[in-house]
C-alpha positions, 0 to 999 in steps of 0.5 A: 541521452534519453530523459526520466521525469520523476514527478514527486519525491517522497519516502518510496523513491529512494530505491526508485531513485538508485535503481535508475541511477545505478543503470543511467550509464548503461541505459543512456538516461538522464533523470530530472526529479521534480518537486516543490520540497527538493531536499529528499531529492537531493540527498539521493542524488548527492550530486551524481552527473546523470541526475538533477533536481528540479524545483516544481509545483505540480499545481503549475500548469506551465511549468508541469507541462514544460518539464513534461515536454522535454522528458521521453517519459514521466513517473508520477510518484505523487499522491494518486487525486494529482496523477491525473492533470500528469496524465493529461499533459502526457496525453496532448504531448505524446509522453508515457507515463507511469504510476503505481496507484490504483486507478482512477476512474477519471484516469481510465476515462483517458483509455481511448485517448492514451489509445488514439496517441499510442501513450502508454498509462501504466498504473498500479505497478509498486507493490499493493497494487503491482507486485501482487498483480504480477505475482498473481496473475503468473500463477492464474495463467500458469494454472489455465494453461495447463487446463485447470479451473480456479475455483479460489483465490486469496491475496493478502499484503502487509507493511509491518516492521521487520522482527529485529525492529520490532520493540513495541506491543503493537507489533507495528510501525509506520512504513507509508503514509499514515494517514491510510493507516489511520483511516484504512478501510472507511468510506464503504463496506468491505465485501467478497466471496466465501464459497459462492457466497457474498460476504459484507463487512461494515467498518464498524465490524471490520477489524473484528472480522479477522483471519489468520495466516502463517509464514514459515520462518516468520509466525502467525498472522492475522488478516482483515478484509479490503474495501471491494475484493470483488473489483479484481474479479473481471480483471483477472477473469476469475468470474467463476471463482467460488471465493474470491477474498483480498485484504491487510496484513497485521500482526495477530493482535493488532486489530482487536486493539486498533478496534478501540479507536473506531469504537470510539469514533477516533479514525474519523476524518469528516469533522474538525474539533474545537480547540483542537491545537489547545487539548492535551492528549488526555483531553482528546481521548477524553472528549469521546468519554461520558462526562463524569465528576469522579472517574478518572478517563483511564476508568471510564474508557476501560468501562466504557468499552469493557477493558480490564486493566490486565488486558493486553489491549491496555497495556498497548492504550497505555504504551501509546501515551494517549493519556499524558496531559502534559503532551498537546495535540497543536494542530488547528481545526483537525479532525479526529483521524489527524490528532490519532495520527500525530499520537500515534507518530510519537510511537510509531514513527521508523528510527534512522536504523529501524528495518521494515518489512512487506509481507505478501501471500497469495492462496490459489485453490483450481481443479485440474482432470477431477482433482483439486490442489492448492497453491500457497504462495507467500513473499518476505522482503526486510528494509535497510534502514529508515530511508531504504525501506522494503516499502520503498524498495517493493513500491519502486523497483517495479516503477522503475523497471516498468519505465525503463521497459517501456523505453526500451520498448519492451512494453509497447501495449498503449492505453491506460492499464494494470501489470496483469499481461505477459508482457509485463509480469514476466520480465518485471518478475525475472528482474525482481528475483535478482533484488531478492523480491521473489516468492516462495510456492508450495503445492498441495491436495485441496483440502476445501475452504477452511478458514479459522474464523469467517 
């Protein structure tokens, strides 16, 4: 039989994990999961014949190497800085590897080499980054066939809670690691296009900088910029694009509130606070308060950031319990982003029966023969439950396909790459749709770039 190494086994290879097992019959494979916590693993697996758990430390070159080398080829499901010592590994012993986190720059210095030994290194094939990839790039190439020009591009993506789900004011709820929630968009300025110009956002004006987007069915929207939109730019040969623009789906609300942390300096994550395991929440908000003999901390951060008490910004502070001075923070030396975390996951963590759902839409505007069309497109995909979640299912069916492709040599492309070719997208697509991942297109006159707030 032919043997699928999955290196790591969290919250997003429960569909990666079934799919397999489901075609392991029919597709002569035997799947082998490794990682140091093998319990997840398991449940899944629930003893079926063509799978086995493998207890693993990644960190452990020996072992790392050993069950690399009697695998055909690798899933690295492991948070993207540990992909590389993988990828190395793959490289010396000839194995494909696949992954769907952005890659890295020392992951792309690897090209050459994963070149010279015929190894494919497929990266950024789960969702955001992967779907949208594929998505996009089938509608680009299908607009430059025909002979048009893409004048703009838009791509948003969002992992939210699915309405049946959604109970509380902030419209939301953990559905991947919480920690990129809690610290999305630091470390940078977020920039794009806005109709031939460049636009810069800092992090401090980045969740007051939205816009808005509606799906049929699903309501309103609001969107606010990734870190770079223009790295894509090159990648999808869209150099001559007028506006160019990628960012993060929330529901419309969410980010004037979440604003209220950043003001405060709670999403950092550069240094520790004393005594952190010792304070109560209440203490936690209050440390980034001005010191006052009288004022309670309710008044003071209302004050402090101009908040009347029958905003709705309050009452979702207040729905958060982050004033409890009963519930402590018992984490030790932690930064402010980690403390928020632990807050928030008292509130926003799935139940068991809990259903999530990823929101992508992609707007295409292109001139074909003098005139000019717009191509909205947009795809909903609704979670099971808390462990078959529409994040799981989006992030790993297209890992799972793509692996199987490239044994069946489907895709024999080597070197480190993205799903932006034919070759991938096209089948990837076609399998997707079977699984009730597909998108919903509309074409219109292009009525110019007109967004409700830039």
């Amino acid at each position: 039989m032919r043997k699928i190494l999955i290196i790591g086994s969290g919250k997003s290879t429960s569909y990666l994990l079934r799919y397999l097992l489901d075609k392991s019959g029919s597709e002569n494979i035997f799947i082998t999961v490794g990682d140091i916590n093998t319990q997840n693993a398991k449940k899944i697996i629930a003893n079926h014949e063509n799978a086995t758990v493998l207890k693993l430390d990644v960190f452990d070159s020996d072992s790392r190497s050993k069950a690399i080398k009697h695998a055909d080829i690798i899933i690295s499901m492991l948070p993207a800085r540990f992909h590389i010592e993988v990828a190395k590994d793959c490289i010396a012993l000839k194995k494909h590897m696949v992954t769907a986190s952005y890659i890295s720059p020392k992951m792309q210095a690897l090209d050459a080499d994963a070149k010279a030994n015929n190894i494919i290194l497929m990266n950024e094939i789960g969702v955001d980054p992967g779907i949208d990839h594929m998505s996009a790039m089938k509608v680009l190439d299908s607009i430059r066939e025909r002979g048009g020009n893409i004048i703009l591009f838009e791509s948003f993506t969002g992992g939210l809670i699915a309405p049946e789900s959604d109970n509380n004011l902030w419209n939301y709820k953990f559905t991947w690691n919480p920690r990129n929630v809690v610290t999305a968009g630091q470390g940078g300025t977020a920039k794009f296009l806005q109709e031939g110009t460049y636009k810069y956002i800092p992090y401090n004006r980045l969740f007051r900088r939205t816009e808005f987007l509606e799906i049929d069915n699903y309501g309103r929207f609001e969107v606010y910029a990734n870190r770079d939109s223009l790295k894509y730019q090159n990648i999808y040969g869209l150099e001559q694009v007028k506006t160019l623009y990628r960012g993060t789906i929330r529901r419309v609300g969410f980010s004037r509130a979440w604003n209220i942390f950043v003001s405060l300096g709670m999403t950092d994550d550069s240094y520790i606070i004393d005594d952190s395991e010792n304070m109560s929440y209440r203490d936690f908000i209050n440390a980034f308060l001005p010191y006052s003999h009288s004022d309670s901390v309710e008044l003071k951060l209302r004050h402090q950031l101009k908040i009347d008490q029958d905003d709705i910004v309050w009452s979702k502070l207040v729905e958060l319990d982050i004033f409890n001075d009963k519930k402590y923070v018992e984490l030790k030396k932690a930064t402010p982003a980690q403390i928020l975390q632990k807050i928030l996951m008292d509130s926003w963590t799935l139940s068991k029966d809990d259903k999530d759902m990823i929101v992508m839409y992609h707007k295409f505007g292109y001139e074909l023969h003098g005139e000019k069309y717009q191509i909205d497109s947009n795809m909903v995909v609704i979670g099971e439950n808390q462990t078959y979640t529409a994040m799981a299912k989006t992030v790993g069916l297209p890992v799972a396909m793509a692996a199987l492709a490239i044994l069946n040599k489907e895709i024999t492309t080597p070197g480190v790459q993205i799903p932006i070719t034919p070759e991938v997208y096209n089948p990837i697509l076609k399998k997707l749709q079977n699984h009730n991942i597909s998108f919903n297109e509309k074409e219109t006159p292009y009525l110019g770039y007109n967004p409700l707030n830039n």
